[in-house]
C-alpha positions in Angstrom: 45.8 2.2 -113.1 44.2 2.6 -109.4 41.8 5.0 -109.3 40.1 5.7 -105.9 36.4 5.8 -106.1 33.9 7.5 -103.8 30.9 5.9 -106.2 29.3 3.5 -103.8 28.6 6.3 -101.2 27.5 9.2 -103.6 25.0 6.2 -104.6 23.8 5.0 -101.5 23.4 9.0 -100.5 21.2 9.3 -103.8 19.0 5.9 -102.6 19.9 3.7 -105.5 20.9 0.7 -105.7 23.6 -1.4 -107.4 20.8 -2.9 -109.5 19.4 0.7 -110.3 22.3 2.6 -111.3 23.4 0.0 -113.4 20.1 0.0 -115.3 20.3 3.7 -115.5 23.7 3.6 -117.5 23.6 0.8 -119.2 25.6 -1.8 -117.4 25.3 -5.0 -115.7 25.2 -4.9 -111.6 28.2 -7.7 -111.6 30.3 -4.2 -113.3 28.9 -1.6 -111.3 30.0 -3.4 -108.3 33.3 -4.2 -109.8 33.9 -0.3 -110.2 33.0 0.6 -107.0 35.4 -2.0 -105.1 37.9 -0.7 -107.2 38.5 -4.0 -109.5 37.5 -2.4 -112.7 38.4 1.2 -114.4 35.5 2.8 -115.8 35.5 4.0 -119.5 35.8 7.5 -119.9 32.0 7.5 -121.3 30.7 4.9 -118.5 32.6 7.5 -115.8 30.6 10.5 -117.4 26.9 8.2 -117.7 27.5 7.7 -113.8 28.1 11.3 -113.2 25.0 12.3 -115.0 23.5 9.8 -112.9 24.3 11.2 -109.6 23.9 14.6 -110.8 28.1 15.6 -109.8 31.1 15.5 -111.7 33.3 12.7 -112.3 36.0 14.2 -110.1 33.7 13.7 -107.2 33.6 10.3 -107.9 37.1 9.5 -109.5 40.3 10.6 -108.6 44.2 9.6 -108.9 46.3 8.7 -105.7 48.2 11.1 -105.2 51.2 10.0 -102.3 52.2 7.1 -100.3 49.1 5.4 -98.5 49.5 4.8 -94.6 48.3 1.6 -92.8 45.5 2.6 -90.4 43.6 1.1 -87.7 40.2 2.3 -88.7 38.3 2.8 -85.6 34.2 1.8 -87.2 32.8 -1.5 -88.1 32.2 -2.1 -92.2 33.4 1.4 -93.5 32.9 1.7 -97.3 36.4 2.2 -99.8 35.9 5.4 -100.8 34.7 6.7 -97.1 36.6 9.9 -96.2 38.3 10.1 -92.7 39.8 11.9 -90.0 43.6 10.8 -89.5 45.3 10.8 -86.6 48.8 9.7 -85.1 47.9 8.0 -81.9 50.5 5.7 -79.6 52.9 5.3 -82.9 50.6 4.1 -85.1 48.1 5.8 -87.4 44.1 5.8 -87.0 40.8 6.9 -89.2 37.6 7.7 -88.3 35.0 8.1 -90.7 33.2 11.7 -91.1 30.4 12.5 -91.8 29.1 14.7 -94.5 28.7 17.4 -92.5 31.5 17.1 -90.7 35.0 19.1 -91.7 37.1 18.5 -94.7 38.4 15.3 -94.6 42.5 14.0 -94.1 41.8 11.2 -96.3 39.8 8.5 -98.2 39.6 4.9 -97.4 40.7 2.8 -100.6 41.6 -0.7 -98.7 39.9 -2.6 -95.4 40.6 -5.6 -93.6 37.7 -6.7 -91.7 40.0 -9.4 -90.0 42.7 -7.1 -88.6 40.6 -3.8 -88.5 43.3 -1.9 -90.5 43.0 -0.1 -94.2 44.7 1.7 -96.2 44.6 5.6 -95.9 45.3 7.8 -99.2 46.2 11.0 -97.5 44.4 14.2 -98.8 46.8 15.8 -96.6 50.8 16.2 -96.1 51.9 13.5 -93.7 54.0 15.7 -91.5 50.4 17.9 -90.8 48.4 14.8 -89.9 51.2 13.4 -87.4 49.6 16.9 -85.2 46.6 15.9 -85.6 44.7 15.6 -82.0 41.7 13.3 -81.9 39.1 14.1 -79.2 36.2 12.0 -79.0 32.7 13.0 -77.3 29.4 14.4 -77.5 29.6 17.8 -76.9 29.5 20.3 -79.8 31.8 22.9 -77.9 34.7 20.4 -78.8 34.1 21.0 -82.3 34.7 24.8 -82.0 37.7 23.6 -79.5 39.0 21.7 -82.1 38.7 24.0 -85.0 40.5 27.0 -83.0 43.3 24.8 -82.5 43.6 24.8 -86.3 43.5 28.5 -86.2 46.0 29.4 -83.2 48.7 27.0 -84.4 50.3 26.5 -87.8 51.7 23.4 -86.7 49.1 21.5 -84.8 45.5 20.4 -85.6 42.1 18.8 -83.5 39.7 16.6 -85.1 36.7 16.3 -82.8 34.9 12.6 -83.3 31.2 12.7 -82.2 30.2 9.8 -79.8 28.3 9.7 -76.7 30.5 9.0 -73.2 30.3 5.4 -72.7 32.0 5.1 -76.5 34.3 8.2 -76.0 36.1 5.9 -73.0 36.0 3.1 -75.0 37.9 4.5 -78.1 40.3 6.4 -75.4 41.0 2.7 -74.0 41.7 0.9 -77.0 44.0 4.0 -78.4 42.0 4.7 -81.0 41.9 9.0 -79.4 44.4 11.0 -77.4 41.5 12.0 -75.2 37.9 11.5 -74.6 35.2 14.0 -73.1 32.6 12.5 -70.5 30.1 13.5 -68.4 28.7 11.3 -65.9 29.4 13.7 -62.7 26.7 16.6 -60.8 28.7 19.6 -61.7 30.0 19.5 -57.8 31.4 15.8 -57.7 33.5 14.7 -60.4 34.8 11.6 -58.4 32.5 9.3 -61.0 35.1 11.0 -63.5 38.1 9.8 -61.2 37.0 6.4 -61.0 35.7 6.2 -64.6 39.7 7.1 -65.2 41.2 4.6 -63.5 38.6 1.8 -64.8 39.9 2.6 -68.3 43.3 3.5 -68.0 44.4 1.1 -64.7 48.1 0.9 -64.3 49.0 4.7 -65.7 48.6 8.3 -64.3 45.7 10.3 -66.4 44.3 14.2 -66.4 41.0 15.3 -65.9 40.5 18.6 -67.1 36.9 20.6 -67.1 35.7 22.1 -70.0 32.1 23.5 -69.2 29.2 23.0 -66.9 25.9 22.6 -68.4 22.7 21.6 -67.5 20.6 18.4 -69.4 16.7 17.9 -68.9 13.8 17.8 -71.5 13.9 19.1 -74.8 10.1 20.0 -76.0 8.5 22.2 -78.7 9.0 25.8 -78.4 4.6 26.1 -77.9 4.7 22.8 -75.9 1.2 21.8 -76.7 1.1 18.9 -74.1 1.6 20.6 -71.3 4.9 18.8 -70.6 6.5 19.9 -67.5 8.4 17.5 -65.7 10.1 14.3 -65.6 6.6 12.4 -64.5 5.0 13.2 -67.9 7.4 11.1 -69.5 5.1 7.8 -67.9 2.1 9.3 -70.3 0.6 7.1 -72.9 0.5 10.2 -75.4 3.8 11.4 -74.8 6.4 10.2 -77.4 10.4 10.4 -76.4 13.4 10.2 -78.5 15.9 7.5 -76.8 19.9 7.2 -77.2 22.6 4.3 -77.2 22.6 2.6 -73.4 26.5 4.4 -73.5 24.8 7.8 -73.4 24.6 10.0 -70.4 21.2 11.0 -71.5 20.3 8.2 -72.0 20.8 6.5 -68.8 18.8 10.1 -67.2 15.8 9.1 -69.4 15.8 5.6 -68.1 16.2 6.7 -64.2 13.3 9.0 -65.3 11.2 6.4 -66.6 12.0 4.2 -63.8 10.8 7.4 -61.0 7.9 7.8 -63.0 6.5 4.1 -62.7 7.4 2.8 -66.5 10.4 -0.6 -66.0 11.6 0.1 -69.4 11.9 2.2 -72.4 9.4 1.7 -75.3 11.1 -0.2 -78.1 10.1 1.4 -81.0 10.8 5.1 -79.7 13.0 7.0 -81.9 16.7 7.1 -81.5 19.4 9.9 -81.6 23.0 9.8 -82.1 23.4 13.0 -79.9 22.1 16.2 -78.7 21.8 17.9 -81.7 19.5 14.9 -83.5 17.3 14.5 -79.9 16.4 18.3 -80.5 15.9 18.0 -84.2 13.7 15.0 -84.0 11.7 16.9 -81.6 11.8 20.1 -83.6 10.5 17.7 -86.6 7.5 16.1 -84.7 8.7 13.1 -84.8 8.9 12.7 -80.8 7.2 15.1 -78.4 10.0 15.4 -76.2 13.6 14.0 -75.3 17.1 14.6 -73.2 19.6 16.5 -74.1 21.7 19.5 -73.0 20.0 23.1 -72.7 22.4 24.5 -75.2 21.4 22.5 -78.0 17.5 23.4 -77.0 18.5 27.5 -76.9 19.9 27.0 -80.7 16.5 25.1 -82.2 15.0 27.3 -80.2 13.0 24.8 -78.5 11.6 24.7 -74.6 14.2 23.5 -72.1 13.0 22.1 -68.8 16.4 21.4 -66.5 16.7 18.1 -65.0 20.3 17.9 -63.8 23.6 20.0 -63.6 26.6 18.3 -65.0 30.4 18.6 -65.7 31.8 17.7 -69.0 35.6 17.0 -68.6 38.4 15.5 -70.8 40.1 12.8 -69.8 43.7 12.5 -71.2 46.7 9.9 -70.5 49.5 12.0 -68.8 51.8 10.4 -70.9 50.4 12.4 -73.7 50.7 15.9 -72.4 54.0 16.3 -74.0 52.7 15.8 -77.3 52.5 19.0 -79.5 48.7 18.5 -80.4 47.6 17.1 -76.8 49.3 20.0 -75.1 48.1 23.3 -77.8 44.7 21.5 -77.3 44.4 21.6 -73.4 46.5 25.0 -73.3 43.8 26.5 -76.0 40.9 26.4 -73.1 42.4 29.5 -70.8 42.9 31.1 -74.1 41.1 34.5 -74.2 39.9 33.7 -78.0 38.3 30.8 -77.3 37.0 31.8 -74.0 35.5 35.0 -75.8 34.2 32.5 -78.6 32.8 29.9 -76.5 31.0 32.7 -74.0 28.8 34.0 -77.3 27.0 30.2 -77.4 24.2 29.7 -75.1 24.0 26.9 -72.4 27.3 26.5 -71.4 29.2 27.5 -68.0 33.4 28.5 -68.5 33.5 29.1 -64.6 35.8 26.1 -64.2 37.3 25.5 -67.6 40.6 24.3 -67.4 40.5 23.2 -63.8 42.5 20.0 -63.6 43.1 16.8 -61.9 45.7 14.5 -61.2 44.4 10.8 -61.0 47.1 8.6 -59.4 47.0 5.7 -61.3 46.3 2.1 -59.5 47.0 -1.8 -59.8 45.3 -2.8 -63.1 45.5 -6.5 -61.5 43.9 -5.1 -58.4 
């Protein structure tokens, strides 16, 4: 019988290893690692000893398939079986993109991969018909997540999954039709033609929409007391000052490094601290681990922490035309004039609604040109 296990991450989030828990319950590594690729069936005792282990039930680690499995391109590099998923119907074919623990409920769990091919198998927690209006929306700003879960409230029939990833990645997923759309921001809130051209660089050949959904403003994140005095972009060239850094794809990132640059420094340090978005660049700093970083002032007002503006963006969605007759596309773009989310989205500090919704047509052009 197939049983699809979730043991290897419940282990790896408890900081064991293979060796470990198999010592723990009595059992050679060569079987623990059996179980958790799904070749052996634990005994009903063994199942319980690992539960005790882990300190959960065996449920959380065990369960039954329960419906057909779908074929997915799973859009991450070495995802774990047992790695729960976000599911969406993109271009015909299925995709999955693994979520995070604190992340929403999940559409599925991974029980098969194919490094080769980049493709798995998808046992769906979910009733297929739901998933199939699932609309996935990749970027790095939070208000997509309460975008995205206000779709699931408006509309019986259609869903949003928001994937967080910084722009440069965002484009990339949206290019290899892995999302429906993808949220950047690499335009000064009065010029979005880097959006236009950033359009037509990823999808050459096809007519695309750019439609706004806030205006914020991104500079340096500090502690609430700032103790060293930081006060500007300049300070960033101190010996004492420690900075969080992002992935070269980030918008932030690339501000941090024209920063550096103005303020005499080539290159960032090497062994500063990274952040896989806003939120982590404000909690690192909030932590101590790094005196100061860039992110966007809304993620600063909700620590609290000090915000010292830098720059004035747009953040916009880019979306293939061709998909604005799809049920999910469409409820999710129509959801921004909606007075509930307007009203919802209004309440959270940092972010501008003045232009929300404003869209643009990009014409598309000769991808052999």
């Amino acid at each position: 019988m197939t049983l699809l296990s979730s043991l290897r991450q419940r282990r790896a989030d408890a900081g064991l290893s293979q060796g470990e828990l198999a010592a723990r319950v009595g059992v050679s590594r060569q079987a623990l690692v059996a179980i958790e690729a799904g070749r052996q069936v634990p005994s009903t005792t063994l199942a319980l000893l690992l539960a005790r282990a882990l300190h959960c039930g065996v449920e959380d680690l065990f369960c039954l398939p329960q419906g057909p499995r779908l074929e997915a391109t799973i859009a991450s590099d070495a995802p774990p079986v047992g790695t729960r998923v976000a599911v969406g119907r993109v271009d015909g074919r299925w995709v999955a993109h693994p979520v995070s623990a604190d992340q929403r409920c999940a559409d599925g769990l991974l029980v098969d991969w194919n490094p080769a091919t980049r493709t798995g198998l998808v046992e769906p927690l979910e009733d297929v018909a739901t998933l199939e209006e699932n609309a996935l929306v990749a970027g790095c700003a939070p208000l997509l997540g309460v975008l995205s879960d206000r779709v699931g409230r408006t509309y019986r029939e259609a869903t949003a999954t928001w994937v967080p990833t910084d722009s440069a990645r965002a484009l990339a997923l949206l290019e290899r039709r892995l999302v429906h759309a993808a949220g950047i921001h690499f335009a000064d809130a009065d010029d979005a033609q880097s959006h236009v051209q950033a359009a037509q660089r990823t999808l050459p050949g096809e007519r695309s929409l750019i439609v706004n959904l806030a205006v914020w403003r991104q500079g340096l994140v500090v502690a609430g007391d700032n103790p060293l005095d930081i006060a500007a972009a300049t300070d960033l060239a101190r010996p004492d000052v420690r900075y969080v850094v992002r992935h070269p794809g980030a918008q932030a990132q690339r501000l941090l490094e024209r920063m550096l640059r103005d303020a005499g420094r080539d290159a960032p340090c090497p062994h500063a601290p990274a952040a896989a978005d806003h939120r982590e660049v404000a909690a690192l700093v909030r932590w101590g681990v790094a005196d100061v970083g860039v992110a966007i002032e809304a993620v600063a007002m909700s620590e609290p922490l000090k915000f010292i503006p830098i720059s004035q963006e747009r953040f916009d969605l880019l979306i293939p035309h061709r998909r604005l007759d799809a049920g999910p596309v469409r409820r999710f773009v129509d959801l921004i004039d909606r007075p509930t989310f307007r009203a919802e989205a209004s309440g959270l500090p940092g972010y501008d609604l003045s232009t929300a919704g404003h869209a643009t047509t990009v014409a598309a052009v000769d991808a052999r040109a």
